[in-house]
KERORO-856232 format. One record per residue (C-alpha): residue in three letters; y, z, x. Coordinates in steps of 0.02 Angstrom, whole numbers, padded with zeros to 5 digits, always signed. Layout:
REM residues N
ALAYZX/...
REM end
This chain:
REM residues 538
UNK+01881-02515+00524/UNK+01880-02716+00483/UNK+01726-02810+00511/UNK+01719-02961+00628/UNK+01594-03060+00706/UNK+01614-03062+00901/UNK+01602-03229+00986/UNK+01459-03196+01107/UNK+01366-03334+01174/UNK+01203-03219+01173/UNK+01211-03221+00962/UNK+01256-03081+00861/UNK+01292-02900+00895/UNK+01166-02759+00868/UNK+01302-02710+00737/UNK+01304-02888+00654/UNK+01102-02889+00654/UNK+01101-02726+00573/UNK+01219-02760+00438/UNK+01144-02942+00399/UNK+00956-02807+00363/UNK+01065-02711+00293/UNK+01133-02840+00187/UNK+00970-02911+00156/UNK+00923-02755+00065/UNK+01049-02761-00027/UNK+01050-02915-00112/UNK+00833-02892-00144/UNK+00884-02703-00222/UNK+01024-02818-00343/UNK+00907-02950-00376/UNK+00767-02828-00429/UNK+00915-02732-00530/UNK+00983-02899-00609/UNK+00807-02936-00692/UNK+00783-02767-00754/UNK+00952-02662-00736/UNK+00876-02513-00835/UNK+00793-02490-00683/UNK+00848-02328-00564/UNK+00935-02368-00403/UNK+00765-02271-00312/UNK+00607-02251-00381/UNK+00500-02072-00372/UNK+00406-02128-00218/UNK+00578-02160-00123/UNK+00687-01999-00190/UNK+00648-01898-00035/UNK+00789-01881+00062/UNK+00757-01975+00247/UNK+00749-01864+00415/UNK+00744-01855+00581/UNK+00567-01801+00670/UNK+00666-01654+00699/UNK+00710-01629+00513/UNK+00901-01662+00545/UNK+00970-01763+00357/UNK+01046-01931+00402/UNK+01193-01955+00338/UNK+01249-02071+00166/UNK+01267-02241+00238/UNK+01099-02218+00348/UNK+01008-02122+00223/UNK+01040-02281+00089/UNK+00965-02403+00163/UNK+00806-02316+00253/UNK+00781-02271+00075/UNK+00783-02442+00009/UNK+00678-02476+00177/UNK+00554-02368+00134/UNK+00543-02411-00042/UNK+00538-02589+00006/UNK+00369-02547+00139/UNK+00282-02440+00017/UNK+00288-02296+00153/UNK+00243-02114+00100/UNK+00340-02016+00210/UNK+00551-02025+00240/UNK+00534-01965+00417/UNK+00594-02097+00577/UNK+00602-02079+00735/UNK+00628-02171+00896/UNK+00481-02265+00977/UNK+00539-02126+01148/UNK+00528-01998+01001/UNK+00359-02052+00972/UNK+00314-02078+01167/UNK+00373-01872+01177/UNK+00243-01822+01051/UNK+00100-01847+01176/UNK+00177-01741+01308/UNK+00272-01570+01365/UNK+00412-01569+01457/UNK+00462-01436+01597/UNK+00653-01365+01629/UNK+00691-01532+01779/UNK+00612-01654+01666/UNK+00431-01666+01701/UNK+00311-01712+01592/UNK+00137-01650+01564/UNK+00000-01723+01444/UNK-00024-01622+01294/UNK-00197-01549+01284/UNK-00288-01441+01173/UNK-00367-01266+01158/UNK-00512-01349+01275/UNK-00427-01417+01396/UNK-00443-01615+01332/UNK-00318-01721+01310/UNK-00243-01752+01149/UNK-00286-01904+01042/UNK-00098-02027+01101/UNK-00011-02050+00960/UNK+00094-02214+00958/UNK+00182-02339+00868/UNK+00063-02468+00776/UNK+00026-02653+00840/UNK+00157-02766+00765/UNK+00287-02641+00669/UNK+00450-02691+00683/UNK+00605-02563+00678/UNK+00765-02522+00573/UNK+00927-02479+00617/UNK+01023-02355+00604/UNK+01205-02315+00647/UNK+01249-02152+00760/UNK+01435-02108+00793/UNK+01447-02042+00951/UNK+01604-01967+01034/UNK+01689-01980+01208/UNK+01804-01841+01237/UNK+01950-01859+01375/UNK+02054-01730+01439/UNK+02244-01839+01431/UNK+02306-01755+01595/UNK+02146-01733+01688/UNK+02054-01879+01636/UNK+01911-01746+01648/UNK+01736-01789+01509/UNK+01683-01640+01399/UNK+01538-01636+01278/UNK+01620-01657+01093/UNK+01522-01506+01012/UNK+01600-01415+01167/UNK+01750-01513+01102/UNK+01728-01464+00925/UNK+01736-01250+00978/UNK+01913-01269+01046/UNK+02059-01209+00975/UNK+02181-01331+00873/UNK+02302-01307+01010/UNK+02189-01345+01146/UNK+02126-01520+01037/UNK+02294-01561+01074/UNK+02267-01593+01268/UNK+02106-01715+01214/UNK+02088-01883+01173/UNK+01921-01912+01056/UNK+01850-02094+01067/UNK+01722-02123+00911/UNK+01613-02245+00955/UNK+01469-02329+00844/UNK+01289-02369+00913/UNK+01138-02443+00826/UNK+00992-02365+00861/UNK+00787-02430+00802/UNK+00680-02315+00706/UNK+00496-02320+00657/UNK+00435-02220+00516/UNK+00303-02097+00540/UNK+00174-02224+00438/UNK+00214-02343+00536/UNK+00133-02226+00698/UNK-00042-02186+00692/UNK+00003-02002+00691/UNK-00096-01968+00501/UNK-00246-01997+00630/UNK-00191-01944+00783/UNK-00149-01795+00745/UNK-00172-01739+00554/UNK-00126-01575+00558/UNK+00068-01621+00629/UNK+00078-01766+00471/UNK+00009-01638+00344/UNK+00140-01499+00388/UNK+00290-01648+00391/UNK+00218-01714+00204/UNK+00228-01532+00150/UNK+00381-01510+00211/UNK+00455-01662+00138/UNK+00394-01637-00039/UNK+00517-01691-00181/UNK+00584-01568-00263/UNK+00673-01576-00436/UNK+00796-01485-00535/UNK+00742-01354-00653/UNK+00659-01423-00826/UNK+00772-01328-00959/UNK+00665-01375-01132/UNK+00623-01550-01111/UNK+00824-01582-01049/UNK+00868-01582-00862/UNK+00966-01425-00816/UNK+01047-01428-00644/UNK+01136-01281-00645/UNK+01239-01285-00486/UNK+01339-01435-00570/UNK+01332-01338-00736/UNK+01441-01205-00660/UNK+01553-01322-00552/UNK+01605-01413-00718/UNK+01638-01235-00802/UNK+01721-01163-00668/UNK+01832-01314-00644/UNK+01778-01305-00455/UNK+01772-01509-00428/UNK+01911-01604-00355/UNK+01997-01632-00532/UNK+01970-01567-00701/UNK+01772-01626-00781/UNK+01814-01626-00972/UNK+01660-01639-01091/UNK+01707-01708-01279/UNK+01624-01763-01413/UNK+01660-01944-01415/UNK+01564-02110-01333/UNK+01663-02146-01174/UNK+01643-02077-01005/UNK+01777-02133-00865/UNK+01890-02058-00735/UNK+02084-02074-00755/UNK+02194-02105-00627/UNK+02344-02083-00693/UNK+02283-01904-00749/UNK+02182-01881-00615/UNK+02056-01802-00748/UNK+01873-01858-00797/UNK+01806-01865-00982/UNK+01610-01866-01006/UNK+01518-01866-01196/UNK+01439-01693-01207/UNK+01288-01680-01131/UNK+01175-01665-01294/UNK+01219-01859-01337/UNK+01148-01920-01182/UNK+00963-01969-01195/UNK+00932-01853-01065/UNK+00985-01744-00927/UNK+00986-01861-00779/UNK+01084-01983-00886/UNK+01223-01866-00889/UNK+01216-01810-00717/UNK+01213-01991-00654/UNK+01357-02016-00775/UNK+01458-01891-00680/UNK+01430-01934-00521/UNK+01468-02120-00550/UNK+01625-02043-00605/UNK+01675-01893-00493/UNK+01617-02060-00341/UNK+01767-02134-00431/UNK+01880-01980-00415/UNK+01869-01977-00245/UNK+01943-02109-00214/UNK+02099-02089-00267/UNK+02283-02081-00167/UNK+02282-01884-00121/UNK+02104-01915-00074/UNK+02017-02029+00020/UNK+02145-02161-00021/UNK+02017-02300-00087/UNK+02051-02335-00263/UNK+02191-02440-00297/UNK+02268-02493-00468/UNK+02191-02655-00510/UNK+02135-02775-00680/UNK+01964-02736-00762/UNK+01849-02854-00695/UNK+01941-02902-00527/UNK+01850-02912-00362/UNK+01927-02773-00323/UNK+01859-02665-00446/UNK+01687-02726-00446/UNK+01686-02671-00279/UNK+01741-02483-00331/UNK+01585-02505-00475/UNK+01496-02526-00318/UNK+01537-02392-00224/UNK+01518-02264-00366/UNK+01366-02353-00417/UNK+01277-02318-00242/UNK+01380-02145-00222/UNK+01310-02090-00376/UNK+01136-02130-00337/UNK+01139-02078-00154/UNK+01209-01903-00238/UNK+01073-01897-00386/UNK+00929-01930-00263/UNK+00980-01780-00133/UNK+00960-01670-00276/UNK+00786-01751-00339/UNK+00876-01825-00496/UNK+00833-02025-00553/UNK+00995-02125-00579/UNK+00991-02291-00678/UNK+01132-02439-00671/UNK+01252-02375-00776/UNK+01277-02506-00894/UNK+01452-02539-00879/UNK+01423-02585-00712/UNK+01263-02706-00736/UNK+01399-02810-00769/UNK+01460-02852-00589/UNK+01260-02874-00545/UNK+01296-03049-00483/UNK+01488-03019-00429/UNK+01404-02888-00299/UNK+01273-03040-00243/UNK+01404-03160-00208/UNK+01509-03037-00119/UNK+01352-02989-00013/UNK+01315-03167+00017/UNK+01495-03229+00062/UNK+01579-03095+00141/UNK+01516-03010+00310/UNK+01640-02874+00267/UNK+01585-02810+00099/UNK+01417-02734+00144/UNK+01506-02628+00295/UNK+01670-02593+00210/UNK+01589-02541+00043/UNK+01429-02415+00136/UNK+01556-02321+00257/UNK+01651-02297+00075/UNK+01500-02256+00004/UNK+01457-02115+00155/UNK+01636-02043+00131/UNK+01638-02012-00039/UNK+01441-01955-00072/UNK+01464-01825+00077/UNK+01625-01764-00014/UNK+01520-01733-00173/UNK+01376-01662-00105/UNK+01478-01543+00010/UNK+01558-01479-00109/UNK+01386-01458-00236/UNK+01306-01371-00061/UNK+01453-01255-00058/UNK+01428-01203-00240/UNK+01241-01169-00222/UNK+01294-01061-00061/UNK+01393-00962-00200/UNK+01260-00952-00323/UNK+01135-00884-00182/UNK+01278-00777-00125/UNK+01307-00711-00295/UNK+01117-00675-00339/UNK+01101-00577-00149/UNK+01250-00456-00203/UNK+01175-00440-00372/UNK+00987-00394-00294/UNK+01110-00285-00185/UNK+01170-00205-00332/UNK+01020-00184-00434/UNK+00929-00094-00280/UNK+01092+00003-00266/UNK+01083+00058-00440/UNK+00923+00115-00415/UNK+00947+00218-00272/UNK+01104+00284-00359/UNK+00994+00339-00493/UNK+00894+00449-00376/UNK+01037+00525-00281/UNK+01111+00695-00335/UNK+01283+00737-00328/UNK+01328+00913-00386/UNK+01465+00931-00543/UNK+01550+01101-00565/UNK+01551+01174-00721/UNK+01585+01345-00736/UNK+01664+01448-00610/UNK+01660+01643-00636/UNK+01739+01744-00552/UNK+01791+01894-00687/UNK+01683+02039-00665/UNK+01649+02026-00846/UNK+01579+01875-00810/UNK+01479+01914-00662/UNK+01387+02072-00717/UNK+01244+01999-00793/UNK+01211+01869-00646/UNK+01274+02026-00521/UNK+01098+02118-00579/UNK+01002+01991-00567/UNK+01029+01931-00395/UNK+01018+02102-00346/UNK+00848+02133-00422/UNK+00802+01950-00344/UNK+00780+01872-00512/UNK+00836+01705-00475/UNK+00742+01610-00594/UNK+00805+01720-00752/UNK+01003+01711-00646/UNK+00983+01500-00657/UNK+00945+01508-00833/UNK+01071+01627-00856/UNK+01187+01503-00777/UNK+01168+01364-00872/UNK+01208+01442-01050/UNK+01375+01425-00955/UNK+01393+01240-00955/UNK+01517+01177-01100/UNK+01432+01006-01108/UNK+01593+00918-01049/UNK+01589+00766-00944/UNK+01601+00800-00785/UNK+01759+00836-00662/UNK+01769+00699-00535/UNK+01890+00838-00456/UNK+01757+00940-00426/UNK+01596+00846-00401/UNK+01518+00835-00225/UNK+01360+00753-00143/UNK+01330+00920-00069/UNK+01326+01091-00195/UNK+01395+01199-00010/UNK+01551+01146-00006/UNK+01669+01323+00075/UNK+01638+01453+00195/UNK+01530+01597+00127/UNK+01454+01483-00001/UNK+01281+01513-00032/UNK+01162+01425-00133/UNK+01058+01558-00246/UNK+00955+01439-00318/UNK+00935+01250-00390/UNK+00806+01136-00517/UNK+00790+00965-00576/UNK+00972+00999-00680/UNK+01077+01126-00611/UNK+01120+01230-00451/UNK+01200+01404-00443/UNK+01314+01432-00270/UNK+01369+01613-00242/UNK+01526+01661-00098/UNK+01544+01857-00095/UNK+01738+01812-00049/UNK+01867+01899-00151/UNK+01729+01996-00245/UNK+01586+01882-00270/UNK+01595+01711-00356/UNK+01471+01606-00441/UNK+01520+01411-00464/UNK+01385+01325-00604/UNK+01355+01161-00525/UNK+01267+01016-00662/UNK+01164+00897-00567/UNK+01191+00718-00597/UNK+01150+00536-00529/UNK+01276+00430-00443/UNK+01268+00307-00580/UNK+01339+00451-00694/UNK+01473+00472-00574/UNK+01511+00267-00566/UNK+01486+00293-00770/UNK+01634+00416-00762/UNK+01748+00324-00666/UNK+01743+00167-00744/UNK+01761+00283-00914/UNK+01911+00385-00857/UNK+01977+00317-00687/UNK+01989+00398-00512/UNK+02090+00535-00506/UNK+02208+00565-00364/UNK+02125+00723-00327/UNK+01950+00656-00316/UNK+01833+00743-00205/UNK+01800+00638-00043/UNK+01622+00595-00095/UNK+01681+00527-00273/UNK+01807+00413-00172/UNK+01660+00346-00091/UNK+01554+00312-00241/UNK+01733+00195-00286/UNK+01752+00133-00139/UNK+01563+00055-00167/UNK+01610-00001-00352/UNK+01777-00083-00277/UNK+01653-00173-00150/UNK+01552-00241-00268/UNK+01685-00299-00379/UNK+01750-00411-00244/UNK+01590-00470-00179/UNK+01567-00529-00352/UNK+01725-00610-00382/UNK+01739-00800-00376/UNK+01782-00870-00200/UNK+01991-00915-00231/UNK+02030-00742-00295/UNK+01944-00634-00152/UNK+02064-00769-00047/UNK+02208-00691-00175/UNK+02173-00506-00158/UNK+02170-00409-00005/UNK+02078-00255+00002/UNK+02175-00089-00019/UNK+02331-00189-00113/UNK+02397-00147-00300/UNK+02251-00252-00376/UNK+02124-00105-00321/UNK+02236+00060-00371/UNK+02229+00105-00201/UNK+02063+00164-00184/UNK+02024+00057-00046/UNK+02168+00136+00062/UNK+02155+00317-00010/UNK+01975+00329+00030/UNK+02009+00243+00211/UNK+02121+00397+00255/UNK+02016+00552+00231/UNK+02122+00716+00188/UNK+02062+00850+00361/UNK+02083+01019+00259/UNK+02094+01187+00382/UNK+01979+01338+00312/UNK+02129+01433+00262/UNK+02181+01284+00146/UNK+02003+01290+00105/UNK+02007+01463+00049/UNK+02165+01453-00024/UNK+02091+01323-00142/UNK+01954+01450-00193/UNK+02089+01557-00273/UNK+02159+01431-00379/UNK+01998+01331-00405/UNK+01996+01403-00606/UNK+02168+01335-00641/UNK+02122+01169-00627/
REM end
C-alpha cells in the first residue's frame, strides 16, 4: 500500500498528520542515536510494552512510536486511551445505553477523572474491516466473519480499511489523583519484567531452545568466528557464540536484527530483494531489522543497542525521513509484519515450554500417586496337595497370620509377571481373599480342590518399571494395559509439537498398545475357569 498525499483543499489527511508525528519521532530518536549510537533504541523507563485501558497489546507499528512518545514525554505509565475512554471512567452504563454516575460505598459521587488542561493527543492507526456478502450485499461483523468456514469466506468480500484514532496517556489524565487506587493496580500491572539473570549473562531461554531445536523460520547457526549475518542465498543465519558477546542482550539483539532480516525474504514476506551493500535499498532493510529487532527485544524486557554495522546508515535513514513521505509508512508497516512474525512464533514456543512443564507436574504427581497404588503380582500358585497341606491346616485352625507367612517363603524373588498382575488380588469366581499386609496377599478358590495363588504387592511405578524393562506382553492383564496406555500418553504429550503431528495414536510407532488396550477382551466364566486350570503352565 503506496503512500500519497491527497489533494484536499482542507490540508492534510489524518493519515498524512499522523505519519509527519510519526516521522517527527523518528528523525529526533536518529538524531539522539547519531550523537551517541551506543545508545539502545528504548531506554528502561520506556521498555514496557504500550496498552489499551483495557490491557489489549497494540500492535508493532503502533506500539513503536507510543513508545518513542512516551519516552519522549517522560510519562510513567504505557497505558492510552481515548479522551470517550476517559469520559466512561466516571460513569456505569446499563444494557440500552444509559449512563449513571459512578459513586462510592456512601453514596457520593466519585472524584471525575478527566483529561488534563492543555494535553494534546497521538495517533494511532486501527484497521478496521467491512465485510460484504457478494450476492446479498448483506454487512456482517468481521470476528463473526473470522468463525466461518473457508468455504463460506468464499461468498464474502472483506474491505480493510485504516483509521487514525487520538490517544491520551493515563499521565496525561488526572486519574493518579482521581482515583489512586485504579492507577496503582494499572502500574502494578504494567511492571517491566525481564528475562532470567543466568550468572551475570542474560539467559532467555525460550530463544535458547528455539535456536536448539531449529524451530525458527531457517536454520540459527552459532560458530566461533566474528561475523553475524543472514544469507540469502542459503537462507541460513550465522551468529558468534554467545560467550564472545559482551553480554546477553547483545546477542539476543544480534539475532533478532538478523532473524528481522530473514523474514524478509522471497518464500516469506517477500521484502528483501538482492541489492549492493550500501544502496538505498538496503539501508532501508538495516532499518527495518534495526526497529524489528528492538520492537522484538523490548516485548521481552531485553535492551537493544544500534548494532554497529548499521550506525552507518544513521544519516541515510534522516534524509530518507526528511525527503520521502513514503519511507516512514512503507518501512513501519514492514516493521509490524516482520516483528509480529518473530514474536508469534517466540509466544508459540513459550506456550510449549508451559505446556511441557504442566505434563511434567502431571507426571510427577502421577508418579506419586503411582507409588501409593497397589497392584497385586502372582507368584506362586499351588494347587498340589503336597503343596497345600501345610496352608490347608492352618486356615482350618484360623491361623491366618502364621498361613501369610507361610505364603511368602513361596515367592522365588522373580520380577514380576505382567501376565498375571492385577489392580485387584479377586480376580475369578470362588476367589477368596484369606488374608493381606503391607507386601503380600494370599487368595484361596476351593474350585477343583482348593487353590492358593501368592500374590506380591507392588506400586504402579514397579509395574511402569517392568514394562519399560521387558515390554508389554500380548497377554497382559487388562489393568497392566492401562498402566501402558498412561506411559504411551505421556510419551506423546511430551514429544515435540511436529512429531505428535507425525504419529497417530494406536499406529506401528506405539506397538499397538494404544489400540489393544482400546478393545477390551469380554471373557465368559467358563473361559474364566478354564483359565484356572491351566493358570500353572504359564
Amino acid at each position: 500500500m503506496g503512500y500519497k498525499k491527497k489533494n484536499n483543499t482542507d490540508g492534510p489527511s489524518a493519515e498524512d498528520r499522523a505519519l509527519d508525528r510519526f516521522a517527527e519521532l523518528m528523525i529526533e530518536k536518529i538524531n539522539t542515536l547519531q550523537s551517541d549510537w551506543k545508545k539502545p533504541w528504548f531506554t528502561e523507563g520506556s521498555m514496557k510494552w504500550p496498552k489499551n485501558l483495557s490491557g489489549r497489546d497494540y500492535n508493532g507499528m503502533n506500539a513503536l512510536m507510543l513508545m518513542f512518545h512516551a519516552e519522549k514525554q517522560g510519562y510513567k505509565l504505557p497505558v492510552y486511551c481515548t479522551f470517550d475512554r476517559v469520559i466512561g471512567l466516571n460513569y456505569q452504563k446499563d444494557k440500552q445505553g444509559n449512563r449513571t454516575p459512578l459513586k462510592n460505598e456512601n453514596g457520593e459521587l466519585l472524584p471525575q477523572v478527566t483529561v488534563q488542561k492543555g494535553e494534546k493527543s497521538f495517533p494511532v492507526f486501527i484497521t478496521t474491516f467491512t465485510v460484504v456478502n457478494m450476492d446479498t450485499k448483506a454487512k456482517i461483523k468481521y470476528d463473526d466473519y473470522k468463525r466461518l468456514s473457508d468455504e463460506e469466506k468464499q461468498h464474502y468480500a472483506v474491505y480493510p480499511k485504516m483509521q487514525v484514532y487520538s490517544m491520551f496517556n493515563v499521565d496525561q489524565t488526572n486519574m493518579k489523583e482521581a482515583r489512586p487506587e485504579l492507577y496503582a493496580k494499572i502500574k502494578e500491572e504494567n511492571q517491566l519484567v525481564k528475562p532470567e539473570m543466568n550468572g551475570e549473562g542474560l539467559s532467555f531461554s525460550i530463544v535458547d531452545k528455539m535456536i536448539e531445536g531449529n524451530s525458527w523460520v531457517c536454520p540459527i547457526e552459532l560458530q566461533h568466528q566474528d561475523s553475524a549475518y543472514y544469507s540469502m542465498s542459503k537462507d541460513l543465519i550465522v551468529l558468534p557464540e554467545k560467550a564472545q558477546f559482551v553480554d546477553g542482550e547483545s546477542f539476543y539483539g544480534t539475532l533478532f536484527h538478523e532473524m528481522t532480516h530473514s523474514t524478509g525474504s522471497e518464500n516469506r514476506l517477500n521484502r528483501i530483494k538482492p541489492s549492493a551493500f550500501g544502496s538505498a535499498e538496503y539501508a532501508r532493510e538495516e532499518l527495518v531489522a534495526e526497529l524489528g529487532s528492538a520492537l522484538v527485544a523490548q516485548r521481552y524486557g531485553i535492551s537493544k543497542n544500534v548494532k554497529e554495522e548499521s550506525a552507518a546508515y544513521l544519516k541515510s535513514w534522516l534524509h530518507s525521513l526528511k525527503e520521502s513521505p513514503d519511507f516512514i509508512k512503507t518501512t513501519l508497516f514492514d516493521v509490524k509484519k516482520a516483528s509480529a512474525m518473530i514474536m508469534e512464533q517466540i509466544d508459540k514456543i513459550a506456550q510449549q515450554i508451559d505446556n511441557e512443564r504442566s505434563v511434567q507436574q502431571n507426571i510427577t504427581e502421577r508418579n506419586a500417586e503411582s507409588d501409593s497404588r497397589n497392584y497385586y503380582a502372582s507368584v506362586a500358585y499351588l494347587q498340589n496337595g503336597d503343596d497345600t497341606q501345610l496352608l490347608d491346616r492352618l486356615q482350618e485352625s484360623g491361623n491366618y497370620d502364621q498361613l501369610l507367612q507361610e505364603a511368602k517363603e513361596y515367592d522365588p524373588g522373580d520380577a514380576i509377571d505382567l501376565e498375571y498382575t492385577f489392580e485387584s488380588p479377586i480376580q475369578n469366581r470362588g476367589d477368596v481373599l484369606l488374608d493381606e499386609d503391607d507386601n503380600y496377599a494370599v487368595v484361596y478358590n476351593n474350585s477343583v480342590g482348593g487353590t492358593y495363588e501368592i500374590m506380591r504387592k507392588v506400586t504402579e511405578q514397579e509395574v511402569r518399571n517392568a514394562i519399560s524393562r521387558y515390554g508389554l506382553p500380548d497377554r497382559a492383564t487388562e489393568d497392566v494395559k492401562e498402566v501402558a496406555k498412561g506411559m504411551v500418553a505421556e510419551q506423546f504429550a511430551e514429544m515435540p509439537e511436529y512429531q505428535r503431528e507425525k504419529m497417530g495414536i494406536g499406529d506401528g510407532n506405539n506397538d499397538g498398545i494404544m489400540d489393544e488396550v482400546a478393545h477390551k477382551e469380554k471373557r465368559s466364566v467358563q473361559e474364566a475357569e478354564e483359565e484356572l486350570f491351566c493358570r500353572r503352565g504359564r
